[in-house]
C-alpha positions, 0 to 999 in steps of 0.5 A: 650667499655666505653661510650661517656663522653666528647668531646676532647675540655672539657665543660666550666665547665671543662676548666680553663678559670680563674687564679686560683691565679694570683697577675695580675688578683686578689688582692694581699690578695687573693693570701696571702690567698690561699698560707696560706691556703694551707701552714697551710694544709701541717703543719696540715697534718705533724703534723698528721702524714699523707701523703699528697695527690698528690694535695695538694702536687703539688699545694704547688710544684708548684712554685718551680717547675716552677722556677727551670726548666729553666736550668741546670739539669732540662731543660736538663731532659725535652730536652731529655724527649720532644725529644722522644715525637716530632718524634710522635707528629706532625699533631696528637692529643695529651693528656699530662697526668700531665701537669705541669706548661706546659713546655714540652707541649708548645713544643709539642703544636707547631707541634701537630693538637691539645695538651691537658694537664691534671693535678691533680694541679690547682697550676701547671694549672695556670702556663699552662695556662699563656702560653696560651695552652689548659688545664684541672684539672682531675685525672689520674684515670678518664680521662675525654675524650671519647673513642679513642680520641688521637693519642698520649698520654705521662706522664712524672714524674707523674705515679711513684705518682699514687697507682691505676696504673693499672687503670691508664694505663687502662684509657691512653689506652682507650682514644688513638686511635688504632694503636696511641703510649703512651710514658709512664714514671715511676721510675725505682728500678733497677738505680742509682737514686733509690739508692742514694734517699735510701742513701740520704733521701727525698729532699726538694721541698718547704721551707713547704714540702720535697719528702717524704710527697707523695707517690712514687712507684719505679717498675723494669722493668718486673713488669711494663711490666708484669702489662700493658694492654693486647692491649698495646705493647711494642715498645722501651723503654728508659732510661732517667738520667742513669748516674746521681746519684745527679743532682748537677753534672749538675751545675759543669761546666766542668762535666755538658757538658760531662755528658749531652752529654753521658746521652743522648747516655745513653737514647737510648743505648741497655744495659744502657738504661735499668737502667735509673733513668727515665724508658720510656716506647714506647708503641703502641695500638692495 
């Protein structure tokens, strides 16, 4: 058993008590300055020929991150994503790993005892805690919590960027609680979605950077179960974006109704579920 590190509130020194760059609270120059830092960064990392780390990368997606998720396509993605957590989010302790800008975690926040998020981003944190929720920079690898300190754990979009997964999903399963769930998501190889990002090449995620510039893994469905920790069960799984194979046909006013509606009969129906672009794993600690 790991030893005590934390207590589930993180230490001062953990917590961001202080926009990182907000123009509300710091000189403008500041701000010009930490984006051209960073801007100047992914150039020299392109120039390099070098991938770019999972921070860099987020910090820089950040904003386009929380602008684009609002609507459309992407506010669908997170309705149908936060609706598997809140059935088991109510009255428990919870831990989001990969927070983000905090949209999915506002929601969870509003039923849970106590919602915590963790992110790699100082970028995204600043968006969270803007939204007034709880918190903390960390890596997915090394969660800084104590042994069992959650009854649910969930990541969205953030486990297919992670090369240690297996110390990853070794780390969610220590901090949850026996008996507690872990909703778990990863990029399914058996989908639409990974064909046409293989037919279509990287997309743009800023006007500095596009998909490609960090690692993605994609994994089939056997091999994510075969690789999970012996005291995780599989419960359910889900398939999230079965059906759509470019999230442009979400902007279409006559298909995106339609679509919506039968990608979320897609996330729960027995057979299609299994191909979703998104595969949600329900997983139980024993």
């Amino acid at each position: 058993m790991r030893q005590a590190r934390h207590k589930l509130v993180l230490s001062k020194r953990h917590r961001l008590r202080k926009p990182l760059c907000s123009t509300h609270q710091m000189p403008h120059h500041s701000c010009q300055q930490r984006n051209s830092t960073a801007h100047s960064a992914i150039q020299t990392l392109k120039d390099s020929g070098m991938p770019m780390d999972n921070e860099t990368y987020y910090d820089e997606f950040a904003e386009w991150y929380e602008k684009e998720r609002h609507d459309g396509y992407h506010a669908f993605i997170d309705r149908l994503e936060t609706n598997l957590i809140l059935p088991h989010a109510a009255e428990k302790d919870v831990l989001e790993v990969g927070c983000g800008t905090g949209l999915i975690l506002q929601r969870v926040a509003a039923v849970a005892r106590r919602a915590v998020g963790m992110d790699l981003s100082a970028g995204m944190l600043e968006h969270a805690e803007k939204r007034g929720l709880e918190v903390v920079k960390a890596d997915a690898t090394d969660l800084p919590f104590d042994d069992e300190s959650f009854d649910l754990v969930y990541s969205f979009k953030v486990l297919a960027h992670v090369k240690d997964i297996d110390k990853s999903l070794a780390e969610m399963a220590r901090v949850t609680r026996p008996g507690g769930r872990l909703i778990l998501e990863f990029y399914n190889r058996l989908s639409l979605r990974y064909l046409a990002k293989r037919l279509a090449g990287p997309g743009k995620i800023s006007q500095n950077t596009d998909e490609g510039a960090v690692f993605t893994r994609w994994d089939s469905p056997s091999d994510l179960i075969a690789r999970l920790p012996s005291n995780l069960k599989l419960v359910e799984r889900y398939g999230v974006r079965v059906l759509t194979p470019a999230a442009k046909l979400h902007r279409i006013p006559l298909i995106a109704p339609v679509l919506q509606h039968a990608e979320t009969k897609a996330a729960h129906n027995g057979v299609l579920k299994h191909f979703g672009g998104f595969l949600v794993l329900e997983l139980q600690k024993t």
